[in-house]
N, CA, C and O atoms as a MOPAC input file, in Angstrom:
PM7 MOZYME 1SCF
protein

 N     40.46800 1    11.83200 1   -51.49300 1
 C     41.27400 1    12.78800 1   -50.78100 1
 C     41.03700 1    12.68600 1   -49.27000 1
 O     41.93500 1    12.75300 1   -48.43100 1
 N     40.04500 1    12.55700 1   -49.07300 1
 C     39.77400 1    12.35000 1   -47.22900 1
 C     40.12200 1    10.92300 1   -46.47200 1
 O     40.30600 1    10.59500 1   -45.30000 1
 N     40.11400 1    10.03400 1   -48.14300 1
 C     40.48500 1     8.79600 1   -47.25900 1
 C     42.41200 1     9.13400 1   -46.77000 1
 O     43.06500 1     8.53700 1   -45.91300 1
 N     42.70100 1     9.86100 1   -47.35500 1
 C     44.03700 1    10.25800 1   -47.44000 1
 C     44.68500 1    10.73300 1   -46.02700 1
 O     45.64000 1    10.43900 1   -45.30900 1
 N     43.51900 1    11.70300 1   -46.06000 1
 C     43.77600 1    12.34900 1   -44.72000 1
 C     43.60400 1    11.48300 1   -43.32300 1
 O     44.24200 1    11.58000 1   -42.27500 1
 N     42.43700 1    10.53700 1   -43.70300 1
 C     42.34400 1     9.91200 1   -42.29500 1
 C     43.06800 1     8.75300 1   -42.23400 1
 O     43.13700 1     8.33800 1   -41.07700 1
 N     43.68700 1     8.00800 1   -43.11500 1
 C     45.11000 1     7.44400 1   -42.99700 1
 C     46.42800 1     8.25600 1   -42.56800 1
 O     47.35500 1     7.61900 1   -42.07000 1
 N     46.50400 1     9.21700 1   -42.69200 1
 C     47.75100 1    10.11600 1   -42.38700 1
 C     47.09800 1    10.36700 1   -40.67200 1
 O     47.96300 1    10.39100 1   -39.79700 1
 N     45.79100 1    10.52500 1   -40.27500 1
 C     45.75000 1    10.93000 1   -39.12900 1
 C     45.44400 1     9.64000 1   -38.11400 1
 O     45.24000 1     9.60900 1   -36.90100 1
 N     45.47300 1     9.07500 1   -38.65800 1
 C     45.43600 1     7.09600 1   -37.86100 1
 C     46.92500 1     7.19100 1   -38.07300 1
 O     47.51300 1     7.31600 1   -36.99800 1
 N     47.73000 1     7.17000 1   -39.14100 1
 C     49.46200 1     6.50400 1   -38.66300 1
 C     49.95200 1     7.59100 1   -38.27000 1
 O     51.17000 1     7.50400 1   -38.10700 1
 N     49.40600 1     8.85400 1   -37.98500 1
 C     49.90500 1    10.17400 1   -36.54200 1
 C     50.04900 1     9.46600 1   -35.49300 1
 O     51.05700 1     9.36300 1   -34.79500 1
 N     48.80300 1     8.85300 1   -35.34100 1
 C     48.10700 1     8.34900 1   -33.91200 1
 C     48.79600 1     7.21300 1   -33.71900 1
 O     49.05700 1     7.01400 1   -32.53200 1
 N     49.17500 1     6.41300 1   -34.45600 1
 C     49.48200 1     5.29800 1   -34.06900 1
 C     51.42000 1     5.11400 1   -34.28000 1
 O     51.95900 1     4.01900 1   -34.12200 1
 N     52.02900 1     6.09000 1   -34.56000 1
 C     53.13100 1     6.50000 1   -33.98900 1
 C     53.43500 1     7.26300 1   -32.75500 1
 O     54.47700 1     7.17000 1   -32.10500 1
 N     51.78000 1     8.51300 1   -32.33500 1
 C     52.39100 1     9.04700 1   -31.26800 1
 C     52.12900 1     8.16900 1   -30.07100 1
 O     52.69600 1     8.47800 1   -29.02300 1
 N     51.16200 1     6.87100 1   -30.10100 1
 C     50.70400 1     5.86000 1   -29.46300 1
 C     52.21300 1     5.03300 1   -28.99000 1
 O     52.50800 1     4.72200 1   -27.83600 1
 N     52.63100 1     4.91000 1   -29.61300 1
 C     54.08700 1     3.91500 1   -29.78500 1
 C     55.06600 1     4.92400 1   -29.25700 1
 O     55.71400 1     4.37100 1   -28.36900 1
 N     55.30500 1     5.69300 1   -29.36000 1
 C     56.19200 1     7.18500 1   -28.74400 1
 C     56.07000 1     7.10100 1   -27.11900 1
 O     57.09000 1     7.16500 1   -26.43300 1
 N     54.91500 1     6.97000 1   -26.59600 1
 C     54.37200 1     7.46000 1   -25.36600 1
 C     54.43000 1     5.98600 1   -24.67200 1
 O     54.88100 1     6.15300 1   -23.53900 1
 N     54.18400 1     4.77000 1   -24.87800 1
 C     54.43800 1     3.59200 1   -24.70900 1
 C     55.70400 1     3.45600 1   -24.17400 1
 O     55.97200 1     3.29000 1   -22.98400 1
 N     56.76100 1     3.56100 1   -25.45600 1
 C     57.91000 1     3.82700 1   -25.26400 1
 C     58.83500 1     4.42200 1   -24.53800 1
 O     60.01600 1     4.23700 1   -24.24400 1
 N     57.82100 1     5.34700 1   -24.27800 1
 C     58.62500 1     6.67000 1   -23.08200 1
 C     57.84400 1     6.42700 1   -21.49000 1
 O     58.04500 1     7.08300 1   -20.46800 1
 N     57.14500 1     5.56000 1   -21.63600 1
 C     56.65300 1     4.82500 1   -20.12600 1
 C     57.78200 1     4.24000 1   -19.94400 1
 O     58.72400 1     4.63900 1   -19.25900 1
 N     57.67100 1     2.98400 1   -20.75500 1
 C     58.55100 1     2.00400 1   -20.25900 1
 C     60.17900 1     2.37000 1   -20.00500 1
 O     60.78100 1     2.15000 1   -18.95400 1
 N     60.56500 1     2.78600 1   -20.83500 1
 C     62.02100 1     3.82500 1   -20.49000 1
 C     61.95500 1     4.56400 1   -19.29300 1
 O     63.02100 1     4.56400 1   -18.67700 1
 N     60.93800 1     5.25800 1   -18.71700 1
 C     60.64600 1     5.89400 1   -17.74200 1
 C     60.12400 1     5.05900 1   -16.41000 1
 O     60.00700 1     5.62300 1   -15.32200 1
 N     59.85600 1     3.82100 1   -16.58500 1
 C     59.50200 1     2.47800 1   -15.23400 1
 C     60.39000 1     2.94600 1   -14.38700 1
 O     61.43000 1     3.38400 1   -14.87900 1
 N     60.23200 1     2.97700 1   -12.99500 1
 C     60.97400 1     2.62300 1   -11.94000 1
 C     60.91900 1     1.17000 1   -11.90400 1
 O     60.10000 1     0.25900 1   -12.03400 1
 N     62.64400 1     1.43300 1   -11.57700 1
 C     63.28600 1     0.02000 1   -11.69200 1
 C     63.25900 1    -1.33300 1   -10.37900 1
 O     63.89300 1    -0.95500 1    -9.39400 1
 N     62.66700 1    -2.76200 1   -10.21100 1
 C     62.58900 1    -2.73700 1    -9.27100 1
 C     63.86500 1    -3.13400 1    -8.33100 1
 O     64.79500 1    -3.80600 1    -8.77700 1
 N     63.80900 1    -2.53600 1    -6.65600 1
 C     65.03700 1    -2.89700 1    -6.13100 1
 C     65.18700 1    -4.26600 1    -5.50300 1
 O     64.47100 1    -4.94800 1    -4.77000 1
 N     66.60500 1    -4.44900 1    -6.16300 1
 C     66.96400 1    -5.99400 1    -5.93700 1
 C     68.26100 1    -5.76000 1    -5.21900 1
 O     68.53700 1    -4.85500 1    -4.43200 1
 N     69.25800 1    -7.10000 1    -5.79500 1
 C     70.59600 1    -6.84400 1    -4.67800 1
 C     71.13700 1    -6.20900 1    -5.41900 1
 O     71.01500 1    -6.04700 1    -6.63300 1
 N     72.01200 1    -5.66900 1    -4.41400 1
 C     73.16900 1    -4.25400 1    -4.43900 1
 C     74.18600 1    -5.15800 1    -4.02400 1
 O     73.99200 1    -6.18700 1    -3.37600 1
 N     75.67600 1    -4.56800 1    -4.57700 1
 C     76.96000 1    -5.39100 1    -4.30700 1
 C     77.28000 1    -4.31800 1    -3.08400 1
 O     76.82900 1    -3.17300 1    -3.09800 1
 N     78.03500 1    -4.79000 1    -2.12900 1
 C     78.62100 1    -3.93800 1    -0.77200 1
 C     79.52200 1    -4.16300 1    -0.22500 1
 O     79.38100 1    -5.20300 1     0.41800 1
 N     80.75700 1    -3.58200 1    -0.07600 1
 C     82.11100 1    -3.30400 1     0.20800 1
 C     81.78100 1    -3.42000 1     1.92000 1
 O     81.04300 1    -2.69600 1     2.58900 1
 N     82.72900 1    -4.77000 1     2.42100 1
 C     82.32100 1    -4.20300 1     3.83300 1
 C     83.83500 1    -4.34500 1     4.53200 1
 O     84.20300 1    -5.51500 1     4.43200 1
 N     84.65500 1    -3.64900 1     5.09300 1
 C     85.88400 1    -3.53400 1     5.70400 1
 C     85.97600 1    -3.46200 1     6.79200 1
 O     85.72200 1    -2.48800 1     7.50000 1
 N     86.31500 1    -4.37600 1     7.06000 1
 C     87.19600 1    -5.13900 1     8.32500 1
 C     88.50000 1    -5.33100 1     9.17900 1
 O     89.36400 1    -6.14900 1     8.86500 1
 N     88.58800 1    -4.44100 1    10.38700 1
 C     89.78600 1    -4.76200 1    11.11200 1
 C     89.40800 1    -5.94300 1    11.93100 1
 O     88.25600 1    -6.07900 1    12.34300 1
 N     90.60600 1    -7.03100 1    12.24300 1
 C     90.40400 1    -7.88800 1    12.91700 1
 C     88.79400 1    -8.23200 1    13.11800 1
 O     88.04200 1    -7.85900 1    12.21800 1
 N     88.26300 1    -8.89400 1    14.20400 1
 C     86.45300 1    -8.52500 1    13.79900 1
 C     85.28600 1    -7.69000 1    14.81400 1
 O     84.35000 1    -7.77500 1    15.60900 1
 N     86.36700 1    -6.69200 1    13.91800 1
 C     85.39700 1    -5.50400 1    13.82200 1
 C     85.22600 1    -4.86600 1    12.54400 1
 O     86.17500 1    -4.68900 1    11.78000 1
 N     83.91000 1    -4.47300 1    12.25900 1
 C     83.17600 1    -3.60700 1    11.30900 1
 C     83.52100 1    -2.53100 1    11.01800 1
 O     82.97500 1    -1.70400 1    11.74800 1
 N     84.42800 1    -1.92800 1    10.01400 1
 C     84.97300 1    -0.85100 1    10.37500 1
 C     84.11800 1     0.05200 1     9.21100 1
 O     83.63700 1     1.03400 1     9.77700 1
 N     83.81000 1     0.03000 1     7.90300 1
 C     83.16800 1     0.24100 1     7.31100 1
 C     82.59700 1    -0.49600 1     5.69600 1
 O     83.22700 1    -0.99900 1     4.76500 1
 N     80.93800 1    -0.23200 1     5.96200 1
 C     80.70400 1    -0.48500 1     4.60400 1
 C     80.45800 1     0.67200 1     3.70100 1
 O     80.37200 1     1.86700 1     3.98100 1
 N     80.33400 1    -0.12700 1     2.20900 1
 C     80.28500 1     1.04300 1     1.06200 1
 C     79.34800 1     0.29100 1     0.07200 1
 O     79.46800 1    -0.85900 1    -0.34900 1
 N     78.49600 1     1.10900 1    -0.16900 1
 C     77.66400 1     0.77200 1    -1.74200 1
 C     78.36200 1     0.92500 1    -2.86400 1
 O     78.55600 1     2.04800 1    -3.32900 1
 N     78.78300 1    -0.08100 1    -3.38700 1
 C     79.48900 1     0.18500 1    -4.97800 1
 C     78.46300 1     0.99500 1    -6.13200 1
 O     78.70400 1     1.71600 1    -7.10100 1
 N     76.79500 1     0.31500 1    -5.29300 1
 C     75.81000 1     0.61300 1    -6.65200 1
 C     75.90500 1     2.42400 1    -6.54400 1
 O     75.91300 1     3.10000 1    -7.57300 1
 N     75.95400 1     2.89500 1    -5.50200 1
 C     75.70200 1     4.54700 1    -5.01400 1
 C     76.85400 1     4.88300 1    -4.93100 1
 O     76.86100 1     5.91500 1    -5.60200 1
 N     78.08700 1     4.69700 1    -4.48700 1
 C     79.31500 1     5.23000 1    -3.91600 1
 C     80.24500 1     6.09900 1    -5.25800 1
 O     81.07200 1     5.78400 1    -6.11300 1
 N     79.62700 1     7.16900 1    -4.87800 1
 C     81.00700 1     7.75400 1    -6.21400 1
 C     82.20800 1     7.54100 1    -5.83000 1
 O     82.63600 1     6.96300 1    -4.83100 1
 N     82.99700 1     8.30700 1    -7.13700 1
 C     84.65000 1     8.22800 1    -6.84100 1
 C     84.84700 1     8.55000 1    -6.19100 1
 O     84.63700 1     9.74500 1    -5.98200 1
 N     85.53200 1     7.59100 1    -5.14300 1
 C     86.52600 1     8.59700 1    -3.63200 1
 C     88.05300 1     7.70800 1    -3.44500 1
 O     88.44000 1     6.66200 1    -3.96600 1
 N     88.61200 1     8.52700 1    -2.58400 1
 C     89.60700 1     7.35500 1    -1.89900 1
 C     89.35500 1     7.79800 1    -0.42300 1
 O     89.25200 1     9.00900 1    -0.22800 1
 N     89.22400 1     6.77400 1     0.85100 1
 C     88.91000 1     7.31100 1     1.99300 1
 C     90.51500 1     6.11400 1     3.41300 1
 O     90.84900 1     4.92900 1     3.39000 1
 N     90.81800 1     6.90000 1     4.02500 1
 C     91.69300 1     6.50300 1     4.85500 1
 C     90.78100 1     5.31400 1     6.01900 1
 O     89.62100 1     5.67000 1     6.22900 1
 N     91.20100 1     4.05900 1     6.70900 1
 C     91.00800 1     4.23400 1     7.98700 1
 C     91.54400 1     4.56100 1     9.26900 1
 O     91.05900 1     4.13500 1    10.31800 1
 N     92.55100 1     5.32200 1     9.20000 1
 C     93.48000 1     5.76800 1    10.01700 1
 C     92.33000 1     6.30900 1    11.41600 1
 O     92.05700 1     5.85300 1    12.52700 1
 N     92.02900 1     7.15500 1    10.84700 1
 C     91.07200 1     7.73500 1    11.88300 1
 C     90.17200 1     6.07800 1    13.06600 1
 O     90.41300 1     5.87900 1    14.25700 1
 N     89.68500 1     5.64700 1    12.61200 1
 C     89.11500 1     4.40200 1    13.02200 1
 C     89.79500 1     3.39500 1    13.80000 1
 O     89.32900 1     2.69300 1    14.69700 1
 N     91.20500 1     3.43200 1    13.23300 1
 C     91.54100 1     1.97700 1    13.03600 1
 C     93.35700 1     2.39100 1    13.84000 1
 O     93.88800 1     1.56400 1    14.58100 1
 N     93.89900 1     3.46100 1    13.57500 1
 C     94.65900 1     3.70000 1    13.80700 1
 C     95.75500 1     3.19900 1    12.69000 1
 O     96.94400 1     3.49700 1    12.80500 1
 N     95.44800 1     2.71800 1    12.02300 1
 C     96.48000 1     1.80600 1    10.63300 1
 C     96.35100 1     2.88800 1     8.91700 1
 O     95.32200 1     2.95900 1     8.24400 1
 N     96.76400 1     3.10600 1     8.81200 1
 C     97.65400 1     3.72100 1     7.59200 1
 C     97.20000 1     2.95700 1     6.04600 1
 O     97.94000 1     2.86700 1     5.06600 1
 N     96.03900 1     2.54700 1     6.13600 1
 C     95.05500 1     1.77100 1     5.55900 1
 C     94.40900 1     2.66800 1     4.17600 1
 O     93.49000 1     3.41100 1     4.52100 1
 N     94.66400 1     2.70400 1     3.02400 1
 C     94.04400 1     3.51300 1     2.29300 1
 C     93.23200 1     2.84800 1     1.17000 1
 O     93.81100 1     2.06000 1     0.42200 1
 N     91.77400 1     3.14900 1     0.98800 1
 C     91.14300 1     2.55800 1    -0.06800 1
 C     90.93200 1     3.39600 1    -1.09300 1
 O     91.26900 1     4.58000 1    -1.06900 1
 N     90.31100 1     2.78100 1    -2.13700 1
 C     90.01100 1     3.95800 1    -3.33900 1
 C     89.00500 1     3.24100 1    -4.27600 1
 O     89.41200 1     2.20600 1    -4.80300 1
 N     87.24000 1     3.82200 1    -4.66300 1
 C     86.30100 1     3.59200 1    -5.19400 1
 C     86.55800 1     3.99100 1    -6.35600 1
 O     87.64600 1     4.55400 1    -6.47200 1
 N     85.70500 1     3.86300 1    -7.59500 1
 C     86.18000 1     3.63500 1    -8.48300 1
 C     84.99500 1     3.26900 1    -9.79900 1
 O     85.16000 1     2.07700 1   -10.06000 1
 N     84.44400 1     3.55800 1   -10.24700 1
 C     83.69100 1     2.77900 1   -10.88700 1
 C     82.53100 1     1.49700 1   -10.86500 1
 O     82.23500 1     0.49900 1   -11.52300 1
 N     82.16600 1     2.11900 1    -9.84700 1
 C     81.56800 1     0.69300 1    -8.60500 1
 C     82.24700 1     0.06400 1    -8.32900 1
 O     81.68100 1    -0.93400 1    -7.88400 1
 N     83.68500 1    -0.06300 1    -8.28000 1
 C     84.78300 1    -0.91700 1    -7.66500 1
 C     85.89800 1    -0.30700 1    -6.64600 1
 O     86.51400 1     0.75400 1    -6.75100 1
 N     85.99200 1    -1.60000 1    -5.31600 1
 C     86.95100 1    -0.93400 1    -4.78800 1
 C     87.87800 1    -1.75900 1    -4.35200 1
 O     87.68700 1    -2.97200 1    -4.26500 1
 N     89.25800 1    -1.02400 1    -3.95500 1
 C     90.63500 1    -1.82000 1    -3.79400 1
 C     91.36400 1    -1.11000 1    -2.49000 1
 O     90.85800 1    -0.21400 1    -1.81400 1
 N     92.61600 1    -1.68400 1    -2.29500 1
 C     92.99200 1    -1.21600 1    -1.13300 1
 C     94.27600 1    -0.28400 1    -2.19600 1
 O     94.84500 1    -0.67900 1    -3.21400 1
 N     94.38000 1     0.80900 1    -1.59400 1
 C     94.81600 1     1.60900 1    -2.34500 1
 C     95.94000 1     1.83000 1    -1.91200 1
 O     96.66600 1     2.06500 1    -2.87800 1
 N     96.62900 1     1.89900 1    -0.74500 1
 C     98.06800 1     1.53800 1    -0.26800 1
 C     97.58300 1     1.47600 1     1.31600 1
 O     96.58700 1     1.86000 1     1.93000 1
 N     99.48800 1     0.41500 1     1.83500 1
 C     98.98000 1    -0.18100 1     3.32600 1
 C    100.25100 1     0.04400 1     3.48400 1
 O    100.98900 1    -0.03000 1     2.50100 1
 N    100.75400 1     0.35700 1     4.73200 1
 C    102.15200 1    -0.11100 1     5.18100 1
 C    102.77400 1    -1.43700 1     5.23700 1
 O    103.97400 1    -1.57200 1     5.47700 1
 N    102.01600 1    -2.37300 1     5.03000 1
 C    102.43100 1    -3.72500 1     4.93600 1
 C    103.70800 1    -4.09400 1     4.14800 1
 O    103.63600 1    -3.36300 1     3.16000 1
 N    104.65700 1    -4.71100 1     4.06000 1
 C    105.98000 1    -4.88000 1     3.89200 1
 C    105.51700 1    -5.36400 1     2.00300 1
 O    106.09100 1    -4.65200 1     1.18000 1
 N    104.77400 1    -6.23200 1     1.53600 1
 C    104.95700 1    -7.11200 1     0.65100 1
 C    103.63300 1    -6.23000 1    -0.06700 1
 O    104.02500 1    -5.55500 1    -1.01900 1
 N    102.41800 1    -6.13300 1     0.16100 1
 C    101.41200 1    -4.96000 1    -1.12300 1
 C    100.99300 1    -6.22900 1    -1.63300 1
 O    100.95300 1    -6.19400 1    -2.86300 1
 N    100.72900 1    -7.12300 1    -1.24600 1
 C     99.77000 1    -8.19100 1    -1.59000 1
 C     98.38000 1    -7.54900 1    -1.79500 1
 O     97.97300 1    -7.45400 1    -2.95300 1
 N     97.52600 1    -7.04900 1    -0.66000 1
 C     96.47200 1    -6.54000 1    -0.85500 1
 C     96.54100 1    -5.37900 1    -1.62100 1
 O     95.38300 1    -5.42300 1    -2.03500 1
 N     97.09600 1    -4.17000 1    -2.23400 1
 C     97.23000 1    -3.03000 1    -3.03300 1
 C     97.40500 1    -4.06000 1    -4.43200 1
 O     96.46900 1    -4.03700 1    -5.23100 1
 N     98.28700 1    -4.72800 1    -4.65500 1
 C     98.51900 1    -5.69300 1    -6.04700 1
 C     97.04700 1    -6.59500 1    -6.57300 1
 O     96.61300 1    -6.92400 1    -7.67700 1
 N     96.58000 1    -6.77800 1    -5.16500 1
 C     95.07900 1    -7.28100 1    -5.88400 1
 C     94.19200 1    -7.11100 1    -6.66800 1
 O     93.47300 1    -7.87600 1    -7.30900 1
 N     94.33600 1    -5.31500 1    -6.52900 1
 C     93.47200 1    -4.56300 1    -7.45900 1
 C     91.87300 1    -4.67200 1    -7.16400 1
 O     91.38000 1    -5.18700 1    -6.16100 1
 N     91.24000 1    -4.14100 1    -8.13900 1
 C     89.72000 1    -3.86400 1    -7.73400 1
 C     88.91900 1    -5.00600 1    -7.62700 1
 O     89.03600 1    -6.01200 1    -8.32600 1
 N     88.06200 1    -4.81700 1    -6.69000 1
 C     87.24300 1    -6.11700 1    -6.43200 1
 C     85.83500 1    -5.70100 1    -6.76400 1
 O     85.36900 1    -4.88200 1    -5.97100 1
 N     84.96100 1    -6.11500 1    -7.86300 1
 C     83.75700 1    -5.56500 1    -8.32800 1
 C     82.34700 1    -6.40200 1    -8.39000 1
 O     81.25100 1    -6.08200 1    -8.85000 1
 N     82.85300 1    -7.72300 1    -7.67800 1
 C     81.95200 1    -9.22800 1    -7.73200 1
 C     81.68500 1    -9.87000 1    -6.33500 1
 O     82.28600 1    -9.70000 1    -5.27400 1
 N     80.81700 1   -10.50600 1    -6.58000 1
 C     79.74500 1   -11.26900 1    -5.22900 1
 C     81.33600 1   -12.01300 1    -5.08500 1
 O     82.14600 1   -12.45000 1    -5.90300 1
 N     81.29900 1   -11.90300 1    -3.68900 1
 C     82.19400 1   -12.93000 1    -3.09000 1
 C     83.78700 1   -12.50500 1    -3.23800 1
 O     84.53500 1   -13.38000 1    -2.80200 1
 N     84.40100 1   -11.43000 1    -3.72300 1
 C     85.37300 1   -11.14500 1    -3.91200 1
 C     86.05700 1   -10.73900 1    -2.23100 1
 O     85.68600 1    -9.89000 1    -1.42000 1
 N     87.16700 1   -11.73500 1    -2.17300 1
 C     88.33400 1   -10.78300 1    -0.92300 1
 C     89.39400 1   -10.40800 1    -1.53800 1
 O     89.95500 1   -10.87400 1    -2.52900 1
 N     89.75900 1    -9.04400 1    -0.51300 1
 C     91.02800 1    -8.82500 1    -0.47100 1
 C     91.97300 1    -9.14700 1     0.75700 1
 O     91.11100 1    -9.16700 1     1.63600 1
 N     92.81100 1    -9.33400 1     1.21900 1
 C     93.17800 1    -8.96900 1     3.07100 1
 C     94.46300 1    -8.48200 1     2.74800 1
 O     95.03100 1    -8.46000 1     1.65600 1
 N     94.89600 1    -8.03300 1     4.03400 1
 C     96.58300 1    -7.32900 1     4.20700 1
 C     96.28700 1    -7.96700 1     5.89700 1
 O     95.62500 1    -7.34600 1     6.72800 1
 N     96.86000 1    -9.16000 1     6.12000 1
 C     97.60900 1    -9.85900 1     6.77400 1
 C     97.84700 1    -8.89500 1     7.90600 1
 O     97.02300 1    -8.62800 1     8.78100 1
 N     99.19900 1    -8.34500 1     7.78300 1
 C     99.76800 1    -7.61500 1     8.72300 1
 C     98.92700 1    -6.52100 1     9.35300 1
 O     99.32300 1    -5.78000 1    10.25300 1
 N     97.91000 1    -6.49800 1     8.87600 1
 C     97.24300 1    -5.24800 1     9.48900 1
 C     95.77300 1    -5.43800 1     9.44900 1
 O     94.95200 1    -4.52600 1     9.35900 1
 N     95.43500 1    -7.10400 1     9.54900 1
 C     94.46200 1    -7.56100 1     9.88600 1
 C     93.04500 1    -7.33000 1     9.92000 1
 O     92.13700 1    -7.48200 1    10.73700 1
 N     93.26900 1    -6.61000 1     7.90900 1
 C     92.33600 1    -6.07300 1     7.21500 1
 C     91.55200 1    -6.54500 1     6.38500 1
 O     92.11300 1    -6.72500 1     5.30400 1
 N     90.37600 1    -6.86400 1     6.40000 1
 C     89.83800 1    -7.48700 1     4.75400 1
 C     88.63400 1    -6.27600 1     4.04600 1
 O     87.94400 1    -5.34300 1     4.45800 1
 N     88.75600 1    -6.58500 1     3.47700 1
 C     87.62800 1    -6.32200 1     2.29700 1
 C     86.89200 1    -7.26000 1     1.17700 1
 O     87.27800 1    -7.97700 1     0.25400 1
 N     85.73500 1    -6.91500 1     1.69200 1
 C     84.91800 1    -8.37000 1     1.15500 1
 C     83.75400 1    -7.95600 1     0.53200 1
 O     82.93400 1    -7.52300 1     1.34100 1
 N     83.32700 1    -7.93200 1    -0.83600 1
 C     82.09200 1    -8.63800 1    -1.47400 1
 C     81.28500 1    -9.22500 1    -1.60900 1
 O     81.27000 1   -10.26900 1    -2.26200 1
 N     80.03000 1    -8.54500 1    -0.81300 1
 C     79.06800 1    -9.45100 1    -1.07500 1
 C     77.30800 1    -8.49500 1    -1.70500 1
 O     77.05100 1    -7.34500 1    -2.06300 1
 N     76.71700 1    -9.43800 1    -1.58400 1
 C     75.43500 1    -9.25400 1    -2.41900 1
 C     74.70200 1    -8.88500 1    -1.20800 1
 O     74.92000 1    -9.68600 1    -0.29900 1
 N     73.84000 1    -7.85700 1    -0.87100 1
 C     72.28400 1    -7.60900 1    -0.14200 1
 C     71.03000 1    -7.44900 1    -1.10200 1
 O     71.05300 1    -7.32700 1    -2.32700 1
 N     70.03800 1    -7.47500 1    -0.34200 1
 C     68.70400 1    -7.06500 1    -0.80000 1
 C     68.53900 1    -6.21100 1    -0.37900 1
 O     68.77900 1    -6.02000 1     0.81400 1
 N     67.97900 1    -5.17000 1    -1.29700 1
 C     67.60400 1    -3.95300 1    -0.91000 1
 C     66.27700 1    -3.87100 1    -0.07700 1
 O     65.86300 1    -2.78200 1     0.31900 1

């Protein structure tokens, strides 16, 4: 009967052992590496960047900045040009850009948006 018990209180132990293990490693801080980053461009100037890894849902204008009628919209860690006055919507038709190295541009209004990788 006691060997009973101290088998039941060894595989306690050696499940709550494995529990707590478990809930470290689930619990690790993660280490920081590259982040993908939205960086938008009038002609060349810097007009703004965006963290896809941090950036919640928004849509943000550069009118204010830029004076152009320029609208983007985030998304799921992804972002696109969300409407332009540009005659043809080449850049709005592109859709979301969510990868190292991804462009968009609108020509007429001598805009890009570009993808790339940093280190944190």
């Amino acid at each position: 009967m006691r060997d009973e018990k101290k088998r039941r209180l060894v595989l306690w132990l050696l499940v709550g052992a494995l529990l707590a293990v478990s809930a470290l490693w689930l619990l690790r801080p993660q280490a920081a590496g590259p982040r993908l980053v939205a960086t938008i461009t009038v002609g060349d100037r810097e007009v703004r960047r965006v963290d896809l890894a941090t950036a919640g849902d928004q849509e943000f204008s550069i009118l204010d900045e830029t004076g152009l009628p320029v609208t983007f919209q985030v998304k799921d860690h992804a972002i696109r040009f969300l409407s332009s006055n540009c005659p043809d919507k080449v850049c709005v038709n592109t859709g979301f850009l969510k990868n190292d190295l991804e462009v968009a541009c609108c020509l007429p209004n001598q805009t890009t948006l570009f993808i790339s990788q940093e280190n944190s």
